[in-house]
KEKE-3310 file (N, C-alpha, C; in steps of 0.2 Angstrom, whole numbers, plus 5000, padded with zeros to 4 digits):
npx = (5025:5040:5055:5068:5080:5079:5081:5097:5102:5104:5107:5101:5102:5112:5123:5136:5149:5162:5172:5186:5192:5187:5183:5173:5172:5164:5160:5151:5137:5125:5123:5115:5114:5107:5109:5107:5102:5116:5122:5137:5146:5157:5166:5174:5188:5193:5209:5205:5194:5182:5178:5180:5173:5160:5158:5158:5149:5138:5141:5137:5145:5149:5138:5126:5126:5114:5102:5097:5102:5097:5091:5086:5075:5071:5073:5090:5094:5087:5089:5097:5115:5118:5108:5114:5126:5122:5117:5128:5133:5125:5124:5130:5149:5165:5180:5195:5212:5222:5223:5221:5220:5219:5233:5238:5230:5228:5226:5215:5206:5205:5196:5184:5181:5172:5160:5158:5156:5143:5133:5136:5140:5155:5161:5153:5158:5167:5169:5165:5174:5185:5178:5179:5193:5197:5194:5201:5212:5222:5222:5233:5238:5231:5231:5242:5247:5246:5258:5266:5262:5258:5256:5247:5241:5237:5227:5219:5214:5208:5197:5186:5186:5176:5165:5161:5151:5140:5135:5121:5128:5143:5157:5169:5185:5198:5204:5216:5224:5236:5243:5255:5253:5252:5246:5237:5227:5222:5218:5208:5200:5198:5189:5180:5172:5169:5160:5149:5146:5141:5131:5128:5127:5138:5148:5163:5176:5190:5204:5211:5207:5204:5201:5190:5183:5178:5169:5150:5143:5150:5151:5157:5162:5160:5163:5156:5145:5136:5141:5134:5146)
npy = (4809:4807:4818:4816:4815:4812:4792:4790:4777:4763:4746:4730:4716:4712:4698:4691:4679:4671:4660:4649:4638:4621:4630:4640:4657:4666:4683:4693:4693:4697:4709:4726:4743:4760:4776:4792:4807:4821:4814:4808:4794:4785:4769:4756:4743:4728:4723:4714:4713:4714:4727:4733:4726:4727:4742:4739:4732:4742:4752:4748:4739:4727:4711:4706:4691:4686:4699:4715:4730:4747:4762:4778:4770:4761:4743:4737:4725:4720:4728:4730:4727:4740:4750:4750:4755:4770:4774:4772:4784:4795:4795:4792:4795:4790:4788:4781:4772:4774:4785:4783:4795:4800:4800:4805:4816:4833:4839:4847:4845:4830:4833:4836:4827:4817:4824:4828:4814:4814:4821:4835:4852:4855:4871:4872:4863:4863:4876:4871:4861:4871:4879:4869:4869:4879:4880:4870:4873:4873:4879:4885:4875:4867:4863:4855:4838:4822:4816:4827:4834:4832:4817:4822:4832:4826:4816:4825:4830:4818:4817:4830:4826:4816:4822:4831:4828:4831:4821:4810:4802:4798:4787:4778:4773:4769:4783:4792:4784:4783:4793:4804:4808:4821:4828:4818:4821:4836:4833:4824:4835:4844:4837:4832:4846:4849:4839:4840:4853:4852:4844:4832:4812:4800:4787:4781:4773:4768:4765:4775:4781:4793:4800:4794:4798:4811:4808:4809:4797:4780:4766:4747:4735:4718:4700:4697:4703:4724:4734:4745:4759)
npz = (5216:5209:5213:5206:5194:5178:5172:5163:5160:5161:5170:5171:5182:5174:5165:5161:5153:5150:5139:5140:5131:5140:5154:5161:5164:5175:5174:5175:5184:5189:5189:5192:5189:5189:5181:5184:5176:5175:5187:5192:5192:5202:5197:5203:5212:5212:5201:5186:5190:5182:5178:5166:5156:5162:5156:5143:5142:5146:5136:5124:5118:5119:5121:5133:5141:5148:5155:5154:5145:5146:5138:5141:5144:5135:5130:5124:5119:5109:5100:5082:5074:5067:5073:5087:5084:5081:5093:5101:5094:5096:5108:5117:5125:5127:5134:5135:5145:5136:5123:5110:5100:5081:5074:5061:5060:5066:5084:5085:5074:5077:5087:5078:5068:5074:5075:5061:5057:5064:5058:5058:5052:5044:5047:5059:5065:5068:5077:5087:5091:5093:5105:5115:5114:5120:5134:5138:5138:5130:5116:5109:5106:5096:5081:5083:5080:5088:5092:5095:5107:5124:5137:5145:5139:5125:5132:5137:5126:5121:5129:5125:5112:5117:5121:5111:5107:5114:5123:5131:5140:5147:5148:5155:5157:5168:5164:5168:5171:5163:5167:5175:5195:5197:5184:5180:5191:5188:5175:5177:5184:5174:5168:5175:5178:5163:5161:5172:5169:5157:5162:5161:5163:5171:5169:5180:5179:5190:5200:5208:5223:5228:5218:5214:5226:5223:5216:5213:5218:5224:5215:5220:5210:5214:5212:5203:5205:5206:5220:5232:5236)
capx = (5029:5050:5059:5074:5083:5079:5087:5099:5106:5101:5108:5095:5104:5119:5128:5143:5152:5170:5174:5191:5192:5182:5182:5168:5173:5158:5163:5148:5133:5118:5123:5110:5116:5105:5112:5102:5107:5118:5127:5143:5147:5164:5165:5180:5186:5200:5210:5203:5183:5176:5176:5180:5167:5153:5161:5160:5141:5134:5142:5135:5152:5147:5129:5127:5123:5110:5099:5094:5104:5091:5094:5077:5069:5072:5082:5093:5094:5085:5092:5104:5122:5115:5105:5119:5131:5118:5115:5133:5135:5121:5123:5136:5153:5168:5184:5199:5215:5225:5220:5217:5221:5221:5239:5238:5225:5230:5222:5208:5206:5202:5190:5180:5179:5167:5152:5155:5152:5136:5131:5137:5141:5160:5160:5151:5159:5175:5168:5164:5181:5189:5177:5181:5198:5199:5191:5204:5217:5225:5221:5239:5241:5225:5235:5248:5247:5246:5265:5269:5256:5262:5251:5242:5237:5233:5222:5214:5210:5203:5192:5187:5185:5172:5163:5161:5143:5136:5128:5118:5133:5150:5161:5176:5190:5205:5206:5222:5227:5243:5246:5260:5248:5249:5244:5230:5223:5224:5214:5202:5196:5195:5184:5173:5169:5164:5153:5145:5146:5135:5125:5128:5129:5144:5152:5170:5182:5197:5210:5213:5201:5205:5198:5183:5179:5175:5163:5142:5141:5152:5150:5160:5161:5165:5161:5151:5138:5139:5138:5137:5156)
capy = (4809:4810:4824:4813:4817:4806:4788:4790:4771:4759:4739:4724:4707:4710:4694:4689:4673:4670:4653:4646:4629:4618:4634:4645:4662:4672:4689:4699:4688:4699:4717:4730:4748:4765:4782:4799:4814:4824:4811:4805:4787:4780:4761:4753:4735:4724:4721:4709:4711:4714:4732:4734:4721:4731:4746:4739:4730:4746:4755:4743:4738:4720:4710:4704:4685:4688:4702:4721:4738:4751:4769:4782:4766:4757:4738:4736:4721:4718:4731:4728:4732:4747:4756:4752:4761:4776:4775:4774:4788:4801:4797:4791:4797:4786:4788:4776:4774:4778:4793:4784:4800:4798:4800:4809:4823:4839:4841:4852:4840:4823:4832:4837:4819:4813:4827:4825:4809:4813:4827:4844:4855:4858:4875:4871:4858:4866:4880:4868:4860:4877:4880:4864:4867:4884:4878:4865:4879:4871:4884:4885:4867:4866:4863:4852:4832:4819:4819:4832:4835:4829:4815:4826:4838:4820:4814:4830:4831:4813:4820:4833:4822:4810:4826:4834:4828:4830:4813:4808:4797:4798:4779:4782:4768:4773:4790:4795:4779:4782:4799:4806:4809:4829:4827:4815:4826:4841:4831:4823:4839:4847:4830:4834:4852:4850:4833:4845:4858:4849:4842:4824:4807:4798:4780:4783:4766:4771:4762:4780:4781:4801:4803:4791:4801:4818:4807:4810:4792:4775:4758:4742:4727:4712:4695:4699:4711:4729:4736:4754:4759)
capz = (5211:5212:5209:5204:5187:5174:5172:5158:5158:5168:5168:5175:5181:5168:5166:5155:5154:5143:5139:5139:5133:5146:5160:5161:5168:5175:5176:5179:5187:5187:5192:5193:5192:5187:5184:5182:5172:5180:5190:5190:5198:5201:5197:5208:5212:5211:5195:5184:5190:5174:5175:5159:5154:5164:5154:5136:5139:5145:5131:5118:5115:5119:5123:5141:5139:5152:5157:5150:5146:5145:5138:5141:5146:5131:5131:5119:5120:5101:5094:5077:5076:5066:5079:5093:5083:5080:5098:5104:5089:5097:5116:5122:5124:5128:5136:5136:5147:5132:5121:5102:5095:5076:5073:5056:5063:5073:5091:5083:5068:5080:5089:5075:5063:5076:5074:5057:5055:5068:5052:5059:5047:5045:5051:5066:5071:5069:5080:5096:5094:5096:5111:5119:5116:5124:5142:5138:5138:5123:5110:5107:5103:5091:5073:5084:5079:5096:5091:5098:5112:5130:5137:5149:5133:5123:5134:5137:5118:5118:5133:5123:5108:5118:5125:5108:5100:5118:5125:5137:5145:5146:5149:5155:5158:5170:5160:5170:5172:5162:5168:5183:5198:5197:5178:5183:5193:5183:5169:5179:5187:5169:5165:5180:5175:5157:5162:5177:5166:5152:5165:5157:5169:5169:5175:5177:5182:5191:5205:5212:5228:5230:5212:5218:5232:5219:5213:5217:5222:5219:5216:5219:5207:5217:5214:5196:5205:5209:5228:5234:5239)
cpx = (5036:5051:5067:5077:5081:5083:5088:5101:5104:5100:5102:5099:5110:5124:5133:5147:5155:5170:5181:5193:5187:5180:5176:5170:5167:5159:5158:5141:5125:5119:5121:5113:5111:5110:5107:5107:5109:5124:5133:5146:5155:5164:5174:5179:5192:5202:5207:5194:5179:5173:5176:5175:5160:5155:5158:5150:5136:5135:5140:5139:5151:5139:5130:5123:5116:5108:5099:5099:5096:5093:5087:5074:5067:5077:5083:5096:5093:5086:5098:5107:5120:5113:5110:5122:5129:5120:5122:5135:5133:5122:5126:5143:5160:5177:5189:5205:5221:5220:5217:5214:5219:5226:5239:5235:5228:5224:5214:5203:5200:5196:5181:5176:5173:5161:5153:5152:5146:5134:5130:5142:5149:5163:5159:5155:5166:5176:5168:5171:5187:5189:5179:5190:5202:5199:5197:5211:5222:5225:5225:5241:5236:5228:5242:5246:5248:5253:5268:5265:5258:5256:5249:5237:5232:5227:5216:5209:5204:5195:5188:5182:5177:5166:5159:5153:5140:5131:5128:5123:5139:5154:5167:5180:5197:5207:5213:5224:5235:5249:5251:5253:5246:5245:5237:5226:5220:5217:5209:5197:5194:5189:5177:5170:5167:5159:5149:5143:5139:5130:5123:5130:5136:5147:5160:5174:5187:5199:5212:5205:5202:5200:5189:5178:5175:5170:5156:5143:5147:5150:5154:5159:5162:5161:5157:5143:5141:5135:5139:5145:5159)
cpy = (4811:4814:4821:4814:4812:4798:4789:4782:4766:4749:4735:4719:4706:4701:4692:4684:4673:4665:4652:4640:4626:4623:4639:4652:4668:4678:4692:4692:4690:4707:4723:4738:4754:4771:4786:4802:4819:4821:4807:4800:4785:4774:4759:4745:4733:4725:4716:4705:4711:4722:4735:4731:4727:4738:4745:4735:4737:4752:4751:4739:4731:4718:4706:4695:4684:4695:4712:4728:4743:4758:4773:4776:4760:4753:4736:4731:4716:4722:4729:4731:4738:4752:4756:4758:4768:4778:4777:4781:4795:4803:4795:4795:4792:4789:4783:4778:4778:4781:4790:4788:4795:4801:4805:4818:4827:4837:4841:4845:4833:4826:4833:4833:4818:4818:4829:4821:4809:4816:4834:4845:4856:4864:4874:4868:4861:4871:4877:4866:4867:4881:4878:4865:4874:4884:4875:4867:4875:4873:4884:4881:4865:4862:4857:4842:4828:4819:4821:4836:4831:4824:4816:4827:4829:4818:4819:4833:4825:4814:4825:4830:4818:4818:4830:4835:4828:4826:4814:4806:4796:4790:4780:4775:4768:4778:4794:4790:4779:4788:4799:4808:4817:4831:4824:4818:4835:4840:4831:4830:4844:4843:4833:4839:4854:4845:4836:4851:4857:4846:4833:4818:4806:4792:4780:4776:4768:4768:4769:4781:4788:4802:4799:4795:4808:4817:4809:4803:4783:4769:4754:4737:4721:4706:4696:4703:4717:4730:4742:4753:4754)
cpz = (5213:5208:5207:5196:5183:5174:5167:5155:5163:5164:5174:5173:5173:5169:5158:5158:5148:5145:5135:5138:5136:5153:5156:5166:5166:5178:5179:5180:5190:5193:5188:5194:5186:5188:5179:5178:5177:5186:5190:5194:5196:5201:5200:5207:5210:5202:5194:5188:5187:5174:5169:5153:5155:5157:5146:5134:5139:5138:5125:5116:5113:5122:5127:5138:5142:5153:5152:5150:5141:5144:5138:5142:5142:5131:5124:5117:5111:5096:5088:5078:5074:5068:5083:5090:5083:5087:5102:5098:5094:5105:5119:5118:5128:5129:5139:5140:5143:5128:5115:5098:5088:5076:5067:5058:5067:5078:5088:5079:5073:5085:5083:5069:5067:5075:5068:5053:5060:5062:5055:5053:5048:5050:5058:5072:5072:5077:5088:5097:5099:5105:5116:5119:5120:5132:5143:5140:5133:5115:5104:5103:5098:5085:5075:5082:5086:5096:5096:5104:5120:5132:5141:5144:5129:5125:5135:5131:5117:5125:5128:5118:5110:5121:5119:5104:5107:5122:5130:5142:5144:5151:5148:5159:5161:5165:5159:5172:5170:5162:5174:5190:5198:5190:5179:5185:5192:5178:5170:5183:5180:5168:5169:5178:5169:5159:5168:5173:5161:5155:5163:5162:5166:5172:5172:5182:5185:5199:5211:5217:5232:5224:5212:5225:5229:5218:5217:5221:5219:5222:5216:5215:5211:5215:5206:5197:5209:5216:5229:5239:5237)
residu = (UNK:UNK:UNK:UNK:UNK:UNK:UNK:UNK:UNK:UNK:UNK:UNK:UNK:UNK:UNK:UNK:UNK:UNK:UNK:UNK:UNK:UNK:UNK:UNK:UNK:UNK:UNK:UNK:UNK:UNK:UNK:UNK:UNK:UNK:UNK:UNK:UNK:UNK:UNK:UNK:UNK:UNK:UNK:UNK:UNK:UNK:UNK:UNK:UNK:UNK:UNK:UNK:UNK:UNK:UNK:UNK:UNK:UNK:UNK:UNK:UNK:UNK:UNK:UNK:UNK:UNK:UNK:UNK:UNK:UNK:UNK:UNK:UNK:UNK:UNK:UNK:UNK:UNK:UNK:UNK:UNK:UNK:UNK:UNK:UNK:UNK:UNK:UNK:UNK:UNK:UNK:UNK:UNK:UNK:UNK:UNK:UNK:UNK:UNK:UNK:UNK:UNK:UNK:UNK:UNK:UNK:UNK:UNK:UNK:UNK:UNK:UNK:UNK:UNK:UNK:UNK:UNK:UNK:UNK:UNK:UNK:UNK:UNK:UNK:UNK:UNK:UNK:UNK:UNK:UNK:UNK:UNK:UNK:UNK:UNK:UNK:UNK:UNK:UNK:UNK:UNK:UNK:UNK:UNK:UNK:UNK:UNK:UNK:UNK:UNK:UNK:UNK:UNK:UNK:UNK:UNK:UNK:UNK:UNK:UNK:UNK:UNK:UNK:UNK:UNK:UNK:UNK:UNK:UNK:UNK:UNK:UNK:UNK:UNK:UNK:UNK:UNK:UNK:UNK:UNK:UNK:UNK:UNK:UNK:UNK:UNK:UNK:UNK:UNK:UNK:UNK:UNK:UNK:UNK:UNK:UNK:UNK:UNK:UNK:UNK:UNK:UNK:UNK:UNK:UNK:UNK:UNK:UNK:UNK:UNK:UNK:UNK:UNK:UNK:UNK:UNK:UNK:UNK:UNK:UNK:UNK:UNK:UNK:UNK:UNK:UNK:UNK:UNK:UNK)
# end
């Protein structure tokens, strides 16, 4: 019997193919990648590999023309849009390289819409934001609109925001991609300490090969399959 973590997410043979006109462009070509709870994988690889593709199937975002994502074991492959959403609603958490604040909402505010559309209670959910945004060390700025919030702090709230209803899996897309690099690194080391903190796996994309190397384990995209390093 293994004593290995559970697998939280786990792609089989994913393939995906865009069509432009008479071209066929095959981006991903049947890449196989598991990740346990607990773990945090850096995904790497040229511009224009299909990270963001791999990124957007395993998030349900889109449906592999080929092969299986599986969450607990289950492929979701025959699920209707209704259950993805659920399912990206209950267990997953996502992370873009820009923030996708709402604009009108304070700080506090934007983290707290999404766990009441999950059905937390006002109150409650109010409470977690608060929590989250004291670790965050942005207590101060709670009440302030992305406006006014620097884009260190921005990004840190939409971290925050994806962190909030507690999933299984955090999907993270160059996170500090549009950050200065002492900012960057500032942010992504808050990232790691709540997602280690909650014990939650994680596939995080990122061009920076220092902030790749924090990770437990990374993998390459090349070619439309993934490769360890």
């Amino acid at each position: 019997m293994s004593d290995a973590p559970p697998v939280v997410m786990e792609l089989r043979s994913i393939q995906r193919t865009y069509h432009q006109g008479r071209t066929a462009l095959h981006v991903l070509r049947g890449a196989d990648l598991a990740i346990h709870r607990g773990e945090i994988v850096a995904l790497v690889g040229p511009s224009g590999a299909g990270k963001s593709t791999l990124l957007h199937v395993a998030g349900l975002l889109e449906r592999p023309d080929g092969g299986q994502v599986l969450y607990g074991g289950t492929d979701c492959a025959d699920l209707g849009d209704d259950a993805r959403t659920l399912l990206r609603r209950d267990r997953l958490g996502f992370v873009y390289q820009y923030h996708h604040l709402l604009p009108e909402f304070s700080a506090r505010e934007n983290i707290v819409v999404p766990q009441i559309i999950a059905g937390l209670k006002k109150g409650e959910a109010r409470a977690r934001a608060d929590e989250l945004l004291g670790f965050l060390g942005l207590t101060q700025r709670a009440d302030h609109r992305p406006a006014r919030l620097s884009g260190g702090e921005q990004q840190r709230i939409a971290i925050a925001r994806a962190l909030a209803n507690a999933p299984d899996l955090l999907l993270a897309d160059e996170p500090t991609g549009n950050l200065d690099p002492a900012t960057a690194d500032d942010v992504f080391d808050l990232m790691l300490k709540l997602a280690r903190g909650a014990g939650l796996a994680a596939l995080i994309a990122t061009h920076n090969p220092g902030l790749a190397a924090r990770m437990d384990r990374v993998v390459r995209l090349e070619e439309g399959i993934l490769i360890p390093g």
